[in-house]
PDB file of N, H, CA, C and O in Angstrom:
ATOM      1  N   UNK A   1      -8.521 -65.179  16.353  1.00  0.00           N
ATOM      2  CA  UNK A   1      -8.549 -64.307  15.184  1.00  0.00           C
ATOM      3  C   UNK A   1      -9.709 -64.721  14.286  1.00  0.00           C
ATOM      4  O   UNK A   1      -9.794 -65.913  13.991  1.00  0.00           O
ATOM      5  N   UNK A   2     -10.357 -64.101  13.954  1.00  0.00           N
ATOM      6  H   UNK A   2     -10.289 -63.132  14.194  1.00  0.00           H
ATOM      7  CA  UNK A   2     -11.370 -64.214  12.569  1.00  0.00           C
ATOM      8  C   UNK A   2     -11.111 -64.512  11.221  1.00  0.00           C
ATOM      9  O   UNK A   2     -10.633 -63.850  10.300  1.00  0.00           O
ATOM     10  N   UNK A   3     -11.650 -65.970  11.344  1.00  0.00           N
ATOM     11  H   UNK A   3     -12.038 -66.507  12.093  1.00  0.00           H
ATOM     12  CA  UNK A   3     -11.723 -66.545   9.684  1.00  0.00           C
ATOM     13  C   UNK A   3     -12.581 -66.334   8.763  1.00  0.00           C
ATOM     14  O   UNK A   3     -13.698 -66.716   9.111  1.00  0.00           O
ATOM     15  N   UNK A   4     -12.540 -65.827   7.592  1.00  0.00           N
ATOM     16  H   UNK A   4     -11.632 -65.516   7.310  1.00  0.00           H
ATOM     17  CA  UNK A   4     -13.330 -65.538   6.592  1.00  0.00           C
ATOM     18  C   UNK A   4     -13.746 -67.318   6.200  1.00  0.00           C
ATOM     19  O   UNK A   4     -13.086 -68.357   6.194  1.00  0.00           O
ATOM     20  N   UNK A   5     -15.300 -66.944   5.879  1.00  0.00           N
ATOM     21  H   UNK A   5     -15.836 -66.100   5.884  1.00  0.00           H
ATOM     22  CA  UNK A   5     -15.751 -68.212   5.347  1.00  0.00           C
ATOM     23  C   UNK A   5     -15.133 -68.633   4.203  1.00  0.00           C
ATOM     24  O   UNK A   5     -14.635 -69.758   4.162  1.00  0.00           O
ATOM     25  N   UNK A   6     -15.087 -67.768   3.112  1.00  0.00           N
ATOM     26  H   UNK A   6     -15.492 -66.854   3.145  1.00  0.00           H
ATOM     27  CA  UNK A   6     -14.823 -68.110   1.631  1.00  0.00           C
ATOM     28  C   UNK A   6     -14.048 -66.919   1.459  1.00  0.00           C
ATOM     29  O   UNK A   6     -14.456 -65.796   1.754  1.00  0.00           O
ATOM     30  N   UNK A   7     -12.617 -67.252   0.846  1.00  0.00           N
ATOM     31  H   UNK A   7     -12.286 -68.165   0.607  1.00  0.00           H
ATOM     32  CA  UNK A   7     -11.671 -66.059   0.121  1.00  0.00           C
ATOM     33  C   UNK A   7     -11.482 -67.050  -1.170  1.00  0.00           C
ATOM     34  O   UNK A   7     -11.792 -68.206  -1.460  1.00  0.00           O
ATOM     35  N   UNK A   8     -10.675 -65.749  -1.892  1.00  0.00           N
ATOM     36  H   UNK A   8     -10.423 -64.810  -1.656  1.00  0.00           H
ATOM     37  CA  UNK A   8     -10.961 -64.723  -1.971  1.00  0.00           C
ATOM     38  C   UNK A   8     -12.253 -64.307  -2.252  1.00  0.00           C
ATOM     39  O   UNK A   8     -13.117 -65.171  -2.402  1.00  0.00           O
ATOM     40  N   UNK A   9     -12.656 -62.628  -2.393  1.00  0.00           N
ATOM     41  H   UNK A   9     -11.954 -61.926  -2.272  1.00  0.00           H
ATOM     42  CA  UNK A   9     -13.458 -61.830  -2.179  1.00  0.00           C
ATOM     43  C   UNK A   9     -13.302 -61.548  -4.157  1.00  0.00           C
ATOM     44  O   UNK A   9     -12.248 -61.487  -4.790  1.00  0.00           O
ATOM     45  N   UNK A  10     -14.605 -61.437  -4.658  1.00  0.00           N
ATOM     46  H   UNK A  10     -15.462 -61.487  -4.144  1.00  0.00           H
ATOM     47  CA  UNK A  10     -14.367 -61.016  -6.069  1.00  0.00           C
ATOM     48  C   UNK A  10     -15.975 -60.828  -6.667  1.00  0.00           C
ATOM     49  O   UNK A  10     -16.724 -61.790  -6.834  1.00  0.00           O
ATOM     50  N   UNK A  11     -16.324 -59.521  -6.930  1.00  0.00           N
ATOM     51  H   UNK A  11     -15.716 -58.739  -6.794  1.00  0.00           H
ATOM     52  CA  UNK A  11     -17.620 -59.433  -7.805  1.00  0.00           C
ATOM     53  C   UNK A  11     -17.635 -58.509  -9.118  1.00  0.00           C
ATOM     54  O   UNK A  11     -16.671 -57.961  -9.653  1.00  0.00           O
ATOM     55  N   UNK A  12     -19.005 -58.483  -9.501  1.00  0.00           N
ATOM     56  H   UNK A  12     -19.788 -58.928  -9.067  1.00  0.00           H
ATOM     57  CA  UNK A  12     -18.748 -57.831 -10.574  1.00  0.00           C
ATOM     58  C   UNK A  12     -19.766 -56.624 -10.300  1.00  0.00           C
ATOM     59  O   UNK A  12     -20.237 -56.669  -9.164  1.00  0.00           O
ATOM     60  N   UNK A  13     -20.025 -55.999 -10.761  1.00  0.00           N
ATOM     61  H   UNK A  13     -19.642 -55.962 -11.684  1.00  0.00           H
ATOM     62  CA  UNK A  13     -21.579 -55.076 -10.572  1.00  0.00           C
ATOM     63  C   UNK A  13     -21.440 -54.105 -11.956  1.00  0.00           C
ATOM     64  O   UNK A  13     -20.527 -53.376 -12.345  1.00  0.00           O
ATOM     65  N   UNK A  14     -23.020 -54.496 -12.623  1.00  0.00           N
ATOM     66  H   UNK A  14     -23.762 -55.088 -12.307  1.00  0.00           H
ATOM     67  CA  UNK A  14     -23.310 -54.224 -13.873  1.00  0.00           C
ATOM     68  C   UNK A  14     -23.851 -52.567 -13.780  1.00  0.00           C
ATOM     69  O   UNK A  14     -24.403 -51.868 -12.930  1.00  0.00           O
ATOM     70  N   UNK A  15     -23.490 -52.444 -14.780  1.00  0.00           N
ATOM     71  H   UNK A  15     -23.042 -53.011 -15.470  1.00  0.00           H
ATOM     72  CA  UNK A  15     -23.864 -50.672 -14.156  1.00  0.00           C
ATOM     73  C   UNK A  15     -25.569 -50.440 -14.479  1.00  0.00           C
ATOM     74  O   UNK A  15     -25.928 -49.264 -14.411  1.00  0.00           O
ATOM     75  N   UNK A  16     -26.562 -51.386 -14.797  1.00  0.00           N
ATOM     76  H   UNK A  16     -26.271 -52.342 -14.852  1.00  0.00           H
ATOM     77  CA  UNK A  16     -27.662 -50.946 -14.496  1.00  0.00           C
ATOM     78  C   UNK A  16     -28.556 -51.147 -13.312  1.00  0.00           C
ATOM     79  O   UNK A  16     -29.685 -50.673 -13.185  1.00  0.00           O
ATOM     80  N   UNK A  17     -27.665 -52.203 -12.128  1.00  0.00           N
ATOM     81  H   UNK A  17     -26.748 -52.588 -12.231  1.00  0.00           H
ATOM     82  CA  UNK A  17     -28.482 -52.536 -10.859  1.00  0.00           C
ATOM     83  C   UNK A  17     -28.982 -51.258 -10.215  1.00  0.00           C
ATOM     84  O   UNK A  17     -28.544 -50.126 -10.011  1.00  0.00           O
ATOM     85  N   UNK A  18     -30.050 -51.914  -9.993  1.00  0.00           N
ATOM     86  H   UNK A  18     -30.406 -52.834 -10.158  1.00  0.00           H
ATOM     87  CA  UNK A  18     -30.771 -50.606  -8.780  1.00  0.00           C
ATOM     88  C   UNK A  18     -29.751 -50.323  -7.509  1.00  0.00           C
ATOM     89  O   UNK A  18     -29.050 -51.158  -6.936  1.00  0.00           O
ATOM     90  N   UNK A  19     -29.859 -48.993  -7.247  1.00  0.00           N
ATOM     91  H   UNK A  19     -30.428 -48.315  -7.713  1.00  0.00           H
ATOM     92  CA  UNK A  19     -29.679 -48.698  -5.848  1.00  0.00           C
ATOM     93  C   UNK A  19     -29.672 -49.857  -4.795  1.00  0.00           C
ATOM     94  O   UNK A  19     -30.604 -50.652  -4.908  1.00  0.00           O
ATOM     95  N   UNK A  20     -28.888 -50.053  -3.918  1.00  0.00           N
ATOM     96  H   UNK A  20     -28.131 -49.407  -3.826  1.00  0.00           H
ATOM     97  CA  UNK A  20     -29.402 -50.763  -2.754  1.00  0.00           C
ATOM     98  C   UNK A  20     -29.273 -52.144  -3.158  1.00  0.00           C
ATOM     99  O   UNK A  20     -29.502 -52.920  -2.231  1.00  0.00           O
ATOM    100  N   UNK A  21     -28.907 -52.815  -4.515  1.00  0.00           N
ATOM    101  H   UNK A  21     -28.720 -52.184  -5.268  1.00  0.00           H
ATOM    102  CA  UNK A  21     -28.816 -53.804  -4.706  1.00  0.00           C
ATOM    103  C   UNK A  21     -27.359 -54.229  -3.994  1.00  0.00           C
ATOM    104  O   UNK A  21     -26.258 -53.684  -4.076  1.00  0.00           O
ATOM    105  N   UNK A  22     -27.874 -55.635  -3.130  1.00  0.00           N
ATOM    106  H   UNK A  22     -28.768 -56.078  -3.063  1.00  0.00           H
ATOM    107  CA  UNK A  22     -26.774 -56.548  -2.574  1.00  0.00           C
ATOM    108  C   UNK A  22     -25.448 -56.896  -3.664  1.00  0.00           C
ATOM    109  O   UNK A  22     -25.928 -57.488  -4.631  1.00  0.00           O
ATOM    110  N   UNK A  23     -24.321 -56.767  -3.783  1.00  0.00           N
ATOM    111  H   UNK A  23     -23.931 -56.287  -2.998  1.00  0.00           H
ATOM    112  CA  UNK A  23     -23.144 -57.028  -4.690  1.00  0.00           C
ATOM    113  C   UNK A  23     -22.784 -58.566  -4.334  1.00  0.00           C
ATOM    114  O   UNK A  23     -23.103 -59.655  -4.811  1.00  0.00           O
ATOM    115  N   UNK A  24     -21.896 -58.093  -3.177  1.00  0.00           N
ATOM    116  H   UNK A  24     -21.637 -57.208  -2.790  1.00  0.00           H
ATOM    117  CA  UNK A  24     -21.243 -59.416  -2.524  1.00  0.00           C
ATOM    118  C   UNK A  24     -21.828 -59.842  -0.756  1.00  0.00           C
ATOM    119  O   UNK A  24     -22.413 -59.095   0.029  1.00  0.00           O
ATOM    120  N   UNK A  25     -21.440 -61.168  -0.575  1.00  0.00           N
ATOM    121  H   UNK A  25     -20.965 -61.775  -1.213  1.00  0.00           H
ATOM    122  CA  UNK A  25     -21.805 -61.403   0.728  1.00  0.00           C
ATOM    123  C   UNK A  25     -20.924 -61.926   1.689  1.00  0.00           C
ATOM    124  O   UNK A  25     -20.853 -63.154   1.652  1.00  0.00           O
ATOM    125  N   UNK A  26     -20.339 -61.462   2.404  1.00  0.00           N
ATOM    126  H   UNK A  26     -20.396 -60.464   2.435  1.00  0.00           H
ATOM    127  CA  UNK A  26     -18.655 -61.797   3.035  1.00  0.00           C
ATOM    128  C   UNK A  26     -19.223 -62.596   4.064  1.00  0.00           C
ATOM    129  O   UNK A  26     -20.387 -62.982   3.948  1.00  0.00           O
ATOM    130  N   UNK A  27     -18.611 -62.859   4.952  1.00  0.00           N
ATOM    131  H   UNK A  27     -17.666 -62.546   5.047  1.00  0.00           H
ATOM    132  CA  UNK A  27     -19.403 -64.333   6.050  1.00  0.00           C
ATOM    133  C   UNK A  27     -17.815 -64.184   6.925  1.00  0.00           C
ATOM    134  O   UNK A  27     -16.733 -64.274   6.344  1.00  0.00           O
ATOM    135  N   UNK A  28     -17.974 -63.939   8.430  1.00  0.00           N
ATOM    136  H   UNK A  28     -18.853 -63.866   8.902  1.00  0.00           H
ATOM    137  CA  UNK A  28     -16.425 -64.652   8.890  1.00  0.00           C
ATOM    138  C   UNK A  28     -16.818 -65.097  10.402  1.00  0.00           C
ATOM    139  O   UNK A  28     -17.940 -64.861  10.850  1.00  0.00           O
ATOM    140  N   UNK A  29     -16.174 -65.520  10.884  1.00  0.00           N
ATOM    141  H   UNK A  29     -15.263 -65.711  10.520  1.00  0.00           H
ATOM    142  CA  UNK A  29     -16.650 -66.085  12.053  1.00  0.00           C
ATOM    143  C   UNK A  29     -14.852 -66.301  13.610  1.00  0.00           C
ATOM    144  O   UNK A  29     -13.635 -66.291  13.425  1.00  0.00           O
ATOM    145  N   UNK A  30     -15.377 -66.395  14.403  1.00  0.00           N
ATOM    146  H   UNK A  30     -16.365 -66.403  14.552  1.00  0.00           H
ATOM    147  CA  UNK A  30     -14.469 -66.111  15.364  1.00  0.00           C
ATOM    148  C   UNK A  30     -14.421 -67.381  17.091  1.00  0.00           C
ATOM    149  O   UNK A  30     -15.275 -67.550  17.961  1.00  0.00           O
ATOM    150  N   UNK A  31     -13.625 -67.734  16.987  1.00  0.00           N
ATOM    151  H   UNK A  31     -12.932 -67.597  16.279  1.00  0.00           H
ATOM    152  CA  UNK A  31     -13.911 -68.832  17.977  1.00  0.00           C
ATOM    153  C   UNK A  31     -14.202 -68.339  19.712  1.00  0.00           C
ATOM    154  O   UNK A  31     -14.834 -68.868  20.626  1.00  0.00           O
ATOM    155  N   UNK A  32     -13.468 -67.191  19.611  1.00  0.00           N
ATOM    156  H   UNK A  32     -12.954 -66.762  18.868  1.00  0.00           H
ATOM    157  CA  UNK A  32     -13.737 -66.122  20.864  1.00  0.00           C
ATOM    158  C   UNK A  32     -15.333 -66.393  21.255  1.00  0.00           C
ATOM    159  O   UNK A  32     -16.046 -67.151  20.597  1.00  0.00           O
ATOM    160  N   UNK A  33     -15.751 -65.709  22.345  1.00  0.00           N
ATOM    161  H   UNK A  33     -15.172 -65.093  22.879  1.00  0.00           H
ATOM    162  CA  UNK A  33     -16.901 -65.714  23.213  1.00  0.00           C
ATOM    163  C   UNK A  33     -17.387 -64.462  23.354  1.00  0.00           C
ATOM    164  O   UNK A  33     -16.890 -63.535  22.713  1.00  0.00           O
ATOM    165  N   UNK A  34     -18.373 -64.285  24.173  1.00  0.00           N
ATOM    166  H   UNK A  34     -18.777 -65.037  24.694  1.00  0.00           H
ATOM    167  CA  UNK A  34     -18.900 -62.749  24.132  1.00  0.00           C
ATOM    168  C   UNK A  34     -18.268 -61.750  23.535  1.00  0.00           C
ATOM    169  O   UNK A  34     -17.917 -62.039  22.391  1.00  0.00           O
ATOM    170  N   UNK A  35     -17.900 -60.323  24.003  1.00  0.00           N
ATOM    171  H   UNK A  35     -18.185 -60.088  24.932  1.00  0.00           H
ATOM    172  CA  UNK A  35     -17.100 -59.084  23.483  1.00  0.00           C
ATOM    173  C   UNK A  35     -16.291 -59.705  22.261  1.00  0.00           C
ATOM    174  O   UNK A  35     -16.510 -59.550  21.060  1.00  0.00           O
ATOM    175  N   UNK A  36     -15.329 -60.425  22.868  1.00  0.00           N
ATOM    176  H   UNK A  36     -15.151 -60.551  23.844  1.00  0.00           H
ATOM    177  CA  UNK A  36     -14.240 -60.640  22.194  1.00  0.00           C
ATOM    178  C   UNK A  36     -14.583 -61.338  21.017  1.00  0.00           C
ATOM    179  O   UNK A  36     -13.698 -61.371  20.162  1.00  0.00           O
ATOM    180  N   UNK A  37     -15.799 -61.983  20.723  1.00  0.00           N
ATOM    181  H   UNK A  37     -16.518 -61.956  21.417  1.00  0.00           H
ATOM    182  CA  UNK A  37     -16.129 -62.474  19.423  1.00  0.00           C
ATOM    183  C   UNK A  37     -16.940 -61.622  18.219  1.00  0.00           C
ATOM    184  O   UNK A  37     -17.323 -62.029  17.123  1.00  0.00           O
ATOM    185  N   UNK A  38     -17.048 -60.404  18.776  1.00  0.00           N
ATOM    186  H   UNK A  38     -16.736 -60.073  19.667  1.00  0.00           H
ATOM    187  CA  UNK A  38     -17.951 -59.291  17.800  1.00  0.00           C
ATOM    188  C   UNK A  38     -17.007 -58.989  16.994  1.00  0.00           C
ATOM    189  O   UNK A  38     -15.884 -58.741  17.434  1.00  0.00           O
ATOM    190  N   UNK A  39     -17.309 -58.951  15.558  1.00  0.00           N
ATOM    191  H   UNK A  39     -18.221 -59.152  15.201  1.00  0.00           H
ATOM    192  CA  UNK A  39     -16.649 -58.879  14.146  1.00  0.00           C
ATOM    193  C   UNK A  39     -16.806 -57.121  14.193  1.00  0.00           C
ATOM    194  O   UNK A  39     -17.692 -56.634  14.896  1.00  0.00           O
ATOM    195  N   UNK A  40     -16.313 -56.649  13.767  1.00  0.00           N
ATOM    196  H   UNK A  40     -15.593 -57.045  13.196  1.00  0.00           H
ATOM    197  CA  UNK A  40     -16.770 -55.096  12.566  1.00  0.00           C
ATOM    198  C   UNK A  40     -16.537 -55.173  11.504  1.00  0.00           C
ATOM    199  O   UNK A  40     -15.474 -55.774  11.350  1.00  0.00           O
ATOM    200  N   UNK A  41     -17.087 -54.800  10.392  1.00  0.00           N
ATOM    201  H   UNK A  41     -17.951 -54.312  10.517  1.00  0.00           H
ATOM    202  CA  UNK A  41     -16.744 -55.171   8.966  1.00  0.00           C
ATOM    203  C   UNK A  41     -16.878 -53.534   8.753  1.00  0.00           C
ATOM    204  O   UNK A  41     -17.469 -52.745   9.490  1.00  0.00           O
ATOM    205  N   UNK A  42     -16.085 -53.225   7.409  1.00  0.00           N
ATOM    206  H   UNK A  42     -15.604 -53.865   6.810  1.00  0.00           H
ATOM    207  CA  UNK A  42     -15.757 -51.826   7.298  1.00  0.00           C
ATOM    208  C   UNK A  42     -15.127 -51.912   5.548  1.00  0.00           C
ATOM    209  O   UNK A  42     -14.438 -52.841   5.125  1.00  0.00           O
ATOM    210  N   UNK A  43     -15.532 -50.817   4.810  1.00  0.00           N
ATOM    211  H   UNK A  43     -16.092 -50.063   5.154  1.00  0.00           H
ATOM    212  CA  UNK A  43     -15.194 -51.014   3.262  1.00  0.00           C
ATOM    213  C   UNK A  43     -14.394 -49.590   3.431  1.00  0.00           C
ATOM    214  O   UNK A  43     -14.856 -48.669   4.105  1.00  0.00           O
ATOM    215  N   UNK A  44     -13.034 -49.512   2.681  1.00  0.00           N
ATOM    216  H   UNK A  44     -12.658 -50.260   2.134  1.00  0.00           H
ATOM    217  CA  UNK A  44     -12.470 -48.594   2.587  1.00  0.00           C
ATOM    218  C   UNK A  44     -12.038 -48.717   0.743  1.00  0.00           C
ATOM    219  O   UNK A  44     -11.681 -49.689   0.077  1.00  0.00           O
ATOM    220  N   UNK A  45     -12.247 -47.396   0.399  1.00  0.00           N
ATOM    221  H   UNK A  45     -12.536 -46.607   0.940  1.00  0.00           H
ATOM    222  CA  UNK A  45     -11.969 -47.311  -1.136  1.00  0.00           C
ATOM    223  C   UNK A  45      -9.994 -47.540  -1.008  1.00  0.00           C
ATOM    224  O   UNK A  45      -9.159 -47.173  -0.181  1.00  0.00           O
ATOM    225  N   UNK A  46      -9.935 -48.283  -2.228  1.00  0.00           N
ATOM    226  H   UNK A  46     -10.614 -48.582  -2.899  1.00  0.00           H
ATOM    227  CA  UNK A  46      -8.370 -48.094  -2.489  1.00  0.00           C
ATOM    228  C   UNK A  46      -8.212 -47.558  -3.583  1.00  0.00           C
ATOM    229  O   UNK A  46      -8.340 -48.260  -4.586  1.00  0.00           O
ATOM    230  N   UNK A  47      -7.933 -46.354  -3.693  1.00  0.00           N
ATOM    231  H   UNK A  47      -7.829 -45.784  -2.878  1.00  0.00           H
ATOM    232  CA  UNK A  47      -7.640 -45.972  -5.351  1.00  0.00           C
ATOM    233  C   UNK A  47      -6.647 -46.045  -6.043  1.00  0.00           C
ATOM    234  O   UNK A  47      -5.829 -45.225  -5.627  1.00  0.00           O
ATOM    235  N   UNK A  48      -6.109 -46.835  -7.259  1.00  0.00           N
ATOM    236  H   UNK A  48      -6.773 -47.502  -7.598  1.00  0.00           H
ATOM    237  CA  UNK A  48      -4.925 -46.882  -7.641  1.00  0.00           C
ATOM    238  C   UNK A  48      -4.086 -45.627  -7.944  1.00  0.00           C
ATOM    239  O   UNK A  48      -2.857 -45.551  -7.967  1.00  0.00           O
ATOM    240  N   UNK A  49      -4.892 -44.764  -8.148  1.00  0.00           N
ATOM    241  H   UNK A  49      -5.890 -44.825  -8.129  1.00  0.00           H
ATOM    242  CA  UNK A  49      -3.845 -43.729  -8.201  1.00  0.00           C
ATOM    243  C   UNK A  49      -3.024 -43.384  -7.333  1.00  0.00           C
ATOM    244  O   UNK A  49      -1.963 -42.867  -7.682  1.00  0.00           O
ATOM    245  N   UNK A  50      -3.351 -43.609  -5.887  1.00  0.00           N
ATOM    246  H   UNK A  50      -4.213 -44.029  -5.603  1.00  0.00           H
ATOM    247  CA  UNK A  50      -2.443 -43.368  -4.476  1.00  0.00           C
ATOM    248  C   UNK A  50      -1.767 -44.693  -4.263  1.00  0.00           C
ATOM    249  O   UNK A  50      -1.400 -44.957  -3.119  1.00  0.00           O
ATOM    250  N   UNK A  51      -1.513 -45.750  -5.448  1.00  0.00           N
ATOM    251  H   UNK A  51      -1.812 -45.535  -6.378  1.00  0.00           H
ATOM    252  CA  UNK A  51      -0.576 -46.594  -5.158  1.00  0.00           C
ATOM    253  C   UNK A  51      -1.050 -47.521  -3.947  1.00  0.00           C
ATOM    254  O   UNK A  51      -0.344 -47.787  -2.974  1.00  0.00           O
ATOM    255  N   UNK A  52      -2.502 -48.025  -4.182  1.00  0.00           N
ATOM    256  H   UNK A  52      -3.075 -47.809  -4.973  1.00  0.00           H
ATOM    257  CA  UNK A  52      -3.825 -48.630  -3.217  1.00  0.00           C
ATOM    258  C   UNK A  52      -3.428 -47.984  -1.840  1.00  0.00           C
ATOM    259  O   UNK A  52      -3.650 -48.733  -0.889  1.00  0.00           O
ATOM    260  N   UNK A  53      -2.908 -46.805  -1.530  1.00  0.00           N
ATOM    261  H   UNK A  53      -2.728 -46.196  -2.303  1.00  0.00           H
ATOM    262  CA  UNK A  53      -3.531 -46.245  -0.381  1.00  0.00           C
ATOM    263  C   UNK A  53      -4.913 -45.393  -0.372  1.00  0.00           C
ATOM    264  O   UNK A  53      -5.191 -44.456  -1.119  1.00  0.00           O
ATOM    265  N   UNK A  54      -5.882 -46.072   0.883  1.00  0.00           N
ATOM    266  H   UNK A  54      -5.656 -46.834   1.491  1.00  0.00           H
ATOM    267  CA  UNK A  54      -6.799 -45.652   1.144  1.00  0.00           C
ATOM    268  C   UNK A  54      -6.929 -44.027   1.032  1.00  0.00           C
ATOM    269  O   UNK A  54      -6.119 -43.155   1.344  1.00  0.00           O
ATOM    270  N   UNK A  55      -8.472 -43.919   0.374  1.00  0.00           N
ATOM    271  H   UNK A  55      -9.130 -44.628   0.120  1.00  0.00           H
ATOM    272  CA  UNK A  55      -8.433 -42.171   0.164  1.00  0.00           C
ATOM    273  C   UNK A  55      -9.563 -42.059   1.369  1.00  0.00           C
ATOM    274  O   UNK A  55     -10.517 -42.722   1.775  1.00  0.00           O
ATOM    275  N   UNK A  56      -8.788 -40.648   1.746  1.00  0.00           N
ATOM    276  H   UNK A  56      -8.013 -40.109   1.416  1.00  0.00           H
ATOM    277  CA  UNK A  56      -9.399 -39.840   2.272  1.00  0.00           C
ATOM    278  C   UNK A  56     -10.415 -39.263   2.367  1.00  0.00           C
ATOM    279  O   UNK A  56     -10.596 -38.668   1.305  1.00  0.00           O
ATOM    280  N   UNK A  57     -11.334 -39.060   3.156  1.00  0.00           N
ATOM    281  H   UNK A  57     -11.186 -39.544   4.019  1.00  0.00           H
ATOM    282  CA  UNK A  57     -12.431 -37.841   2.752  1.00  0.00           C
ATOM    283  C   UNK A  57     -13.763 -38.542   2.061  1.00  0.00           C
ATOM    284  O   UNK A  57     -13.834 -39.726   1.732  1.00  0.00           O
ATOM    285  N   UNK A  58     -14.765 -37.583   1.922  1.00  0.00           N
ATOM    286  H   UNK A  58     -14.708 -36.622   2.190  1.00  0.00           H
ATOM    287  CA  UNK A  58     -15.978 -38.249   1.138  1.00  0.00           C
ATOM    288  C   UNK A  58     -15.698 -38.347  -0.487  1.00  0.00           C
ATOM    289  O   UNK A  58     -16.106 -37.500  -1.282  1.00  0.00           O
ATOM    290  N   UNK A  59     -15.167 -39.165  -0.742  1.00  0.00           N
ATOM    291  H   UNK A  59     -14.836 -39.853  -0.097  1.00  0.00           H
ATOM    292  CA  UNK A  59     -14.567 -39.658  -2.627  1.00  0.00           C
ATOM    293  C   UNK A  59     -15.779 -40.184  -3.264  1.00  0.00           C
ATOM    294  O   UNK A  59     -15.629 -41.106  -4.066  1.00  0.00           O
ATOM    295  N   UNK A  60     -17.204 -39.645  -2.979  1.00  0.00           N
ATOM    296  H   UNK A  60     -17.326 -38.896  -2.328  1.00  0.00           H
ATOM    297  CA  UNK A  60     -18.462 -40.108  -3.710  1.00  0.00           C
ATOM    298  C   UNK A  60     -17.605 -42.032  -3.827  1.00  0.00           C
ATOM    299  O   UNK A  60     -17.223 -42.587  -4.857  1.00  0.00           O
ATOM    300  N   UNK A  61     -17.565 -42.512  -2.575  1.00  0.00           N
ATOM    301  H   UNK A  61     -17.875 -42.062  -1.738  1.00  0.00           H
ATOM    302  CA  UNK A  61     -17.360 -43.939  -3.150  1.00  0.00           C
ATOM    303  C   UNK A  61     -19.073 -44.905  -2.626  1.00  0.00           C
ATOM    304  O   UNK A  61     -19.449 -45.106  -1.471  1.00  0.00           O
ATOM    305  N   UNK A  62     -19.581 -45.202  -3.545  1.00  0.00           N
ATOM    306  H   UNK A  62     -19.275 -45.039  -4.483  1.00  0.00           H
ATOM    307  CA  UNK A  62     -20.486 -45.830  -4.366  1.00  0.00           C
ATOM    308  C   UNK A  62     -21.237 -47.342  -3.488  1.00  0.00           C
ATOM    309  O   UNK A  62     -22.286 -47.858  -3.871  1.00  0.00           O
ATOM    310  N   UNK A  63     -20.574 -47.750  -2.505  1.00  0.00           N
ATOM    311  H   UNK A  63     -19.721 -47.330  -2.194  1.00  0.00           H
ATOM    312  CA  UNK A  63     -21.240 -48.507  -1.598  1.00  0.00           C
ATOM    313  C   UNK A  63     -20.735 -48.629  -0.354  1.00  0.00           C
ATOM    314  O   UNK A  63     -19.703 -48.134   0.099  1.00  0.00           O
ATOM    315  N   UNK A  64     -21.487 -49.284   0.138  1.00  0.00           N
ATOM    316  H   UNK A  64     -22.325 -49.686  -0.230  1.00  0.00           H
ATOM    317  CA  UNK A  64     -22.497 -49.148   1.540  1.00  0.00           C
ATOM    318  C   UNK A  64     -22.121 -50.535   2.389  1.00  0.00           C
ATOM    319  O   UNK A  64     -22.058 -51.560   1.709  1.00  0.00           O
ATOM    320  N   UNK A  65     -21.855 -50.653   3.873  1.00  0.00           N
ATOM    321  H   UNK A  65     -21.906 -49.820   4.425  1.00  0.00           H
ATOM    322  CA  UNK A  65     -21.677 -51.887   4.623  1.00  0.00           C
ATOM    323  C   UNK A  65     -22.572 -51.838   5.690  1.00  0.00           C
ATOM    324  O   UNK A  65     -23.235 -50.852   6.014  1.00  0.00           O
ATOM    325  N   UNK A  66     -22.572 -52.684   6.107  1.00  0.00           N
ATOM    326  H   UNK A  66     -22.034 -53.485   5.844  1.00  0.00           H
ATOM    327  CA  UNK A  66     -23.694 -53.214   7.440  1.00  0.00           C
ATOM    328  C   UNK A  66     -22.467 -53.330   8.747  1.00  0.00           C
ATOM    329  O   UNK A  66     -22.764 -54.331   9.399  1.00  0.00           O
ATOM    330  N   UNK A  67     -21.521 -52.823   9.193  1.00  0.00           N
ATOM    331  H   UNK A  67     -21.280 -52.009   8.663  1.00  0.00           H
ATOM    332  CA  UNK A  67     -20.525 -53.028   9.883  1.00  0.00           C
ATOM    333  C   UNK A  67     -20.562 -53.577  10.737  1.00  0.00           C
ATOM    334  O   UNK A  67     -19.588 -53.616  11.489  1.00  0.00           O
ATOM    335  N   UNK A  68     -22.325 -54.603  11.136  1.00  0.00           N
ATOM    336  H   UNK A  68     -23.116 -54.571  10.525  1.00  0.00           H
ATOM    337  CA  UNK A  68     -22.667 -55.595  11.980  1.00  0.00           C
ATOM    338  C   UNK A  68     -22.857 -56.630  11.802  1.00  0.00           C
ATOM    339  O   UNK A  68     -22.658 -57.511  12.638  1.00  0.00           O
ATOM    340  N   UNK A  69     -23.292 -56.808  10.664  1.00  0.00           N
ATOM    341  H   UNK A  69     -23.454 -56.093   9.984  1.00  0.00           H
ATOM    342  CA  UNK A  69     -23.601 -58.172   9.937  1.00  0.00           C
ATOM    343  C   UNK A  69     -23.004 -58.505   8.251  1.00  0.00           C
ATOM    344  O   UNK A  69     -23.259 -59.486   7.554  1.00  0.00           O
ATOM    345  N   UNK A  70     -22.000 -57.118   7.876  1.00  0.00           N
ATOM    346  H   UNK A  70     -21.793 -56.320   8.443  1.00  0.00           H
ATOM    347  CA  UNK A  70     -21.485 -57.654   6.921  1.00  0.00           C
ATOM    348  C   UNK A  70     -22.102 -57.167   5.879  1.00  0.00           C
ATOM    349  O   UNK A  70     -21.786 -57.533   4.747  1.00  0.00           O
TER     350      UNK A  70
END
C-alpha cells in the first residue's frame, strides 16, 4: 500500500498568486515493483454543502494535478 511522505496535507493560497502557481507538494511512495508500484494522484472537490460529498460535473474547481508525479 502507499505511504504518504508527510501528513497531514494543509495549505493556504493567497488570492493574488499567479495562475499556475505550485500550492502544495504531496510526495508518497510504494514498496511494490514495476506496475504494481505506479501511484495516480487525483484532486476531487469536496463541497460542504453536499455534506463533503464529492461534486459532480465541471464546478469551475480552481486547481490542477499532475496525476503522475503529484
Amino acid at each position: 500500500a502507499p505511504i504518504f511522505v508527510s501528513t497531514p496535507f494543509q495549505a493556504t493560497v493567497l488570492e493574488n498568486v499567479p495562475l499556475g502557481y505550485s500550492v502544495l507538494h504531496i510526495q508518497a511512495v510504494d514498496a511494490d515493483s514495476g506496475e504494481n508500484a505506479r501511484l495516480e494522484y487525483k484532486l476531487i472537490e469536496m463541497a460542504p454543502s453536499t455534506g463533503g460529498v464529492p461534486v459532480a460535473g465541471d464546478s469551475g474547481f480552481p486547481f490542477q494535478i499532475n496525476n503522475s508525479t503529484g
